[in-house]
C-alpha positions as CSV (number, residue, x, y, z in Angstrom):
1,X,9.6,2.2,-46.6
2,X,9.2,6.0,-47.0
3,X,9.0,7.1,-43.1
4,X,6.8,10.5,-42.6
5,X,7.8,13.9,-40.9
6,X,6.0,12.2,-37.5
7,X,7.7,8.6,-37.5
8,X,11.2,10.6,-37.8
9,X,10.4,12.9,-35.0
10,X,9.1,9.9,-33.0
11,X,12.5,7.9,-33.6
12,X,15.0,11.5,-33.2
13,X,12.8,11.9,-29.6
14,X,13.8,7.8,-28.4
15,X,17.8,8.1,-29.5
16,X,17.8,11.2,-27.4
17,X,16.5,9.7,-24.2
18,X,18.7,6.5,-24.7
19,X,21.5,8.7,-24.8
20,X,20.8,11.0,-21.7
21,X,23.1,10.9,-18.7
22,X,21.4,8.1,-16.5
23,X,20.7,10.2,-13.2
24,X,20.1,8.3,-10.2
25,X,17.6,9.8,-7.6
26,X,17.9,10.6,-4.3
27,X,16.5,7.3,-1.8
28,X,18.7,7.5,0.9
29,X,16.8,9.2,3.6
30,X,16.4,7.7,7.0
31,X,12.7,6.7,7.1
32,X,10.7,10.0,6.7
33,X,12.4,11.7,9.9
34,X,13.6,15.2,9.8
35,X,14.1,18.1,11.7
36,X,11.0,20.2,12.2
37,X,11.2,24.1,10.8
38,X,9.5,26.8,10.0
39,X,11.4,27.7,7.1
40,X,14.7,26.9,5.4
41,X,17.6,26.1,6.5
42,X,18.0,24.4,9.4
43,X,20.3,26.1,11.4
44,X,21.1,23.1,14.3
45,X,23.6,24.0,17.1
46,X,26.3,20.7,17.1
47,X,27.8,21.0,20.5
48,X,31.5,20.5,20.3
49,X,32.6,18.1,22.9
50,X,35.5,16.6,20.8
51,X,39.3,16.9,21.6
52,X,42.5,16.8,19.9
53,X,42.3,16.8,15.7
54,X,38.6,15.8,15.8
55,X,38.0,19.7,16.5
56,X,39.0,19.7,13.2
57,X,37.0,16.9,11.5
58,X,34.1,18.0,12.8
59,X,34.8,21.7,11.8
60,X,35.1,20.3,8.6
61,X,32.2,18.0,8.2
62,X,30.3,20.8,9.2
63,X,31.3,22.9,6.5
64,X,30.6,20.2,3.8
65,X,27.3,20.0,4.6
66,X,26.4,23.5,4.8
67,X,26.9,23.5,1.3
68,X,23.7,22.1,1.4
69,X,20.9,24.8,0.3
70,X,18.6,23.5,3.1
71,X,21.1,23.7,6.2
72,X,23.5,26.3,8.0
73,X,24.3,24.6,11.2
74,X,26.9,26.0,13.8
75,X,29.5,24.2,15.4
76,X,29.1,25.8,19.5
77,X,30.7,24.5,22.3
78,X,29.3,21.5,24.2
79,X,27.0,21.0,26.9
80,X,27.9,17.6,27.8
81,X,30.2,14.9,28.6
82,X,31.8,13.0,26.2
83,X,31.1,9.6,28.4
84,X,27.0,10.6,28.2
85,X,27.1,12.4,25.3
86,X,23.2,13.4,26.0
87,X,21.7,16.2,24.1
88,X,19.1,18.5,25.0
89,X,15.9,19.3,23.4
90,X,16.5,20.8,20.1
91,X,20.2,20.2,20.3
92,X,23.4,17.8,18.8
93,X,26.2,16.6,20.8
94,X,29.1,15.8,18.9
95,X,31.7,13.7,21.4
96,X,34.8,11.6,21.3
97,X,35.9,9.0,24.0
98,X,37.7,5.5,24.4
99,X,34.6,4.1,24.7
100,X,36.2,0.5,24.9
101,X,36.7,-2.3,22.2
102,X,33.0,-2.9,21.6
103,X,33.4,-3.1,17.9
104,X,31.9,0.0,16.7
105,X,33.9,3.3,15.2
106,X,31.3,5.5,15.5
107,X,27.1,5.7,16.7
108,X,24.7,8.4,15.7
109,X,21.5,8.7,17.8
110,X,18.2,10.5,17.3
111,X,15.2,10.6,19.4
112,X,12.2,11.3,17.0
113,X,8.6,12.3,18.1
114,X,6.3,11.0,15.2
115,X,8.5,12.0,12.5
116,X,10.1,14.4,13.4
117,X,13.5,14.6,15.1
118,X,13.8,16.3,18.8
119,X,17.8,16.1,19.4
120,X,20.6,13.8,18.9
121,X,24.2,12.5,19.2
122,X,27.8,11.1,17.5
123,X,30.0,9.2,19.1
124,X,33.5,8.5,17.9
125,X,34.9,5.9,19.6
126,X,39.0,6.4,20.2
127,X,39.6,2.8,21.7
128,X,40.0,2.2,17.4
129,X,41.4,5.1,16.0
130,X,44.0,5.3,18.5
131,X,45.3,2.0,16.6
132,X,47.1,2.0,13.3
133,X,44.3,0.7,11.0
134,X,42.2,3.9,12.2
135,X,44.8,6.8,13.5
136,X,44.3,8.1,9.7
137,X,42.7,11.7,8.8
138,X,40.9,9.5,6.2
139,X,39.1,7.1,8.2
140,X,38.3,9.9,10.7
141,X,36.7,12.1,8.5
142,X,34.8,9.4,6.9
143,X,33.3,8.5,10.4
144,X,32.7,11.9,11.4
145,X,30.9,13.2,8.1
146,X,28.9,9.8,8.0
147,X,27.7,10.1,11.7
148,X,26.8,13.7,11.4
149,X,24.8,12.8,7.9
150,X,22.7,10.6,9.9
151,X,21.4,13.4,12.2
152,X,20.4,15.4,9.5
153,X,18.4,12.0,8.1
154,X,20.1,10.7,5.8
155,X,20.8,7.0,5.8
156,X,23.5,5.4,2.9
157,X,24.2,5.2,-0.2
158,X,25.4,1.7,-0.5
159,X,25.8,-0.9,2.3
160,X,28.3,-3.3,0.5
161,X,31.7,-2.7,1.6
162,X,33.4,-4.1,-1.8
163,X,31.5,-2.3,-4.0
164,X,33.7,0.7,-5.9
165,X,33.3,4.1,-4.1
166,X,30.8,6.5,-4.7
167,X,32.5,9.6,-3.4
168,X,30.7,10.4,-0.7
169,X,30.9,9.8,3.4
170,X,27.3,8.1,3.0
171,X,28.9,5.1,1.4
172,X,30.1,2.1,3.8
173,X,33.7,1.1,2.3
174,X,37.0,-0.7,3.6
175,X,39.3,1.6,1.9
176,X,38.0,5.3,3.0
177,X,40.3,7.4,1.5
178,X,37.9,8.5,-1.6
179,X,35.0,8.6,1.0
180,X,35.4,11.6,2.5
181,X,32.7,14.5,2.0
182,X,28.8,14.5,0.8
183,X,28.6,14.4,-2.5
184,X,25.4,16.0,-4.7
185,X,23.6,12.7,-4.3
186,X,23.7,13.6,-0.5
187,X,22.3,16.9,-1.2
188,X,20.1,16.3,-3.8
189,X,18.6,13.8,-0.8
190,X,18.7,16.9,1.6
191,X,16.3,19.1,-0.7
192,X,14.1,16.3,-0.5
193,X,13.6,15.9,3.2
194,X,13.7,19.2,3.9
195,X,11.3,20.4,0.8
196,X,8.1,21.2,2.6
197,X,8.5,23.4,5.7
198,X,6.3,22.6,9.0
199,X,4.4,24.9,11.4
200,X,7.2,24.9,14.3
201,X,10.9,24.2,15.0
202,X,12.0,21.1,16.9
203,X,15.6,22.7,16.8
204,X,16.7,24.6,19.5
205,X,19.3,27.9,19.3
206,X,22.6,27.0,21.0
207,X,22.1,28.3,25.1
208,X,24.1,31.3,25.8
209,X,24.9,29.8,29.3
210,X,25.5,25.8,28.1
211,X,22.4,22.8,28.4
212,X,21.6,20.7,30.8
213,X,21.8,17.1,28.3
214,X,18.6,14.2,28.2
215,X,19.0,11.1,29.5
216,X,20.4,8.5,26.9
217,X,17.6,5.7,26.1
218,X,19.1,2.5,26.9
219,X,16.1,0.0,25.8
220,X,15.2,-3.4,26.3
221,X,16.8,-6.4,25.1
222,X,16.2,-6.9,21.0
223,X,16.7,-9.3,18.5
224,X,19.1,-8.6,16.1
225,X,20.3,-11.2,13.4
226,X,22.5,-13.5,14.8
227,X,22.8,-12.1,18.2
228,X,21.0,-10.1,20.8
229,X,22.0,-6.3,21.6
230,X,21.1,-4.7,24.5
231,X,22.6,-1.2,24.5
232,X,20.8,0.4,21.7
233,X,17.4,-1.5,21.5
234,X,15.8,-4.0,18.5
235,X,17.7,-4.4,15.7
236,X,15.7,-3.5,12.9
237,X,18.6,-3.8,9.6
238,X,22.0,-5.4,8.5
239,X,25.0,-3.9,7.2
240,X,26.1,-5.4,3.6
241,X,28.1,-8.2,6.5
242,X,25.3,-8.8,7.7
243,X,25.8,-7.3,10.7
244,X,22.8,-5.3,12.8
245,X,23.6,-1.1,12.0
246,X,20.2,0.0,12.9
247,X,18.5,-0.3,16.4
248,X,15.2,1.1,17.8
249,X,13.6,1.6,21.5
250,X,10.1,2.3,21.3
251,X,9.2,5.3,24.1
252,X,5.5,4.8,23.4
253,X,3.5,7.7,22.0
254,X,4.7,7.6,18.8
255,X,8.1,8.3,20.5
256,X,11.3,6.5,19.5
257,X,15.3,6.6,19.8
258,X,16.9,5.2,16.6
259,X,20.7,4.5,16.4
260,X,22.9,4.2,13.8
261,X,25.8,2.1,14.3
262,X,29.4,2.4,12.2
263,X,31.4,-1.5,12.9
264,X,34.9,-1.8,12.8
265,X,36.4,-4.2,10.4
């Protein structure tokens, strides 16, 4: 069969798209919150109330995701206590604590007004990585870049803990070692959140003389799967273990606190 000028150009245009790179696109926000702004970038004060090495984790994190085109964020010192770790308006808390052997590593909290976000909070929790399994720079900066990622409004990558690593701190795994910084997948998610700019700023410049933090939403009793939790709210998703990692209190008003919970193994 004698194939025309069109029919080639036809069949030349379908091998080239079956042999493109397959890119995956960016679905791993947190809902449709975000920080209100004006304009580009956010520029979020993370109160440091973290001791020991974590000064440097979290000056570290910080760093990687700067290299975001749609954030510049400060690390400033804190304004709280690390057993309340309560933000105020417009501000992050960053803390560290032996917050006991309740089975998380780390929490992330954000109080949201409609959609967009008003403050928020990570928690590191040094009951576990004062033990063996989690004293590692590895598993700490996994925690830390994770936690902080979830302020900003991202959620993760991949939920399944067996699955081979992606490469980024967004990515729930057993063996963190590969897992420690965003990767472009994280930013590529950040350009989208943060692509349409709003009429005010919900962030607040870090205070010259230190905050006075919020008060820390406790909620009602919830049903999660398999168990109730009372701390954090309703559980409203699983883990890839099936365990509850996502918990809301409704505030009324269209106001809500949502927290993001890191387990232990």
């Amino acid at each position: 069969m004698k194939m025309t000028r069109a029919t080639i150009g036809v069949i030349a245009a379908l091998v080239a798209i079956l042999v493109l790179p397959i890119v995956a696109s960016a679905d791993h926000s947190w809902g449709s919150y975000h920080w209100a702004r004006i304009s580009n970038p956010l520029t979020l004060s993370l109160g440091d109330n973290v001791s020991g090495n974590w000064d440097q984790h979290l000056a570290d994190a910080n760093s990687d995701w700067n290299l975001s085109a749609v954030l510049n964020n400060s690390v400033d010192p804190g304004r709280t206590s690390p057993r309340t770790c309560s933000p105020g308006a417009g501000l992050v808390e960053i803390c560290n604590r032996t917050y006991g052997f309740n089975g998380w590593l780390g929490v992330a909290g954000i109080w949201v007004s409609g959609e967009h976000v008003t403050k928020g909070y990570v928690k590191v929790n040094d009951s576990y990585f004062n033990t063996s399994t989690y004293n590692t720079p590895a598993w700490r900066q996994l925690v830390m870049c994770q936690e902080i990622g979830h302020v900003f409004g991202l959620a993760h990558q991949d939920e399944d803990f067996d699955n081979p690593n992606l490469g980024t701190c967004m990515d729930y795994t057993s063996s963190p070692e590969s897992n420690q910084h965003p990767n472009q997948h994280d930013y590529d998610q950040l350009d989208l959140i943060y692509a349409h700019p709003d009429s005010f700023n919900s962030w607040a410049p870090a205070p010259v003389d230190g905050g006075s933090g919020g008060g820390h939403g406790k909620g009602k009793k919830g049903n999660a799967p398999g168990l109730v939790i009372s701390e954090w709210g309703k559980a409203i998703s699983t883990d890839g273990k099936g365990r509850p990692d996502l918990f809301e209190v409704d505030l009324d008003n269209g106001n809500k606190v949502f927290t993001h919970v890191f387990w232990a193994d």
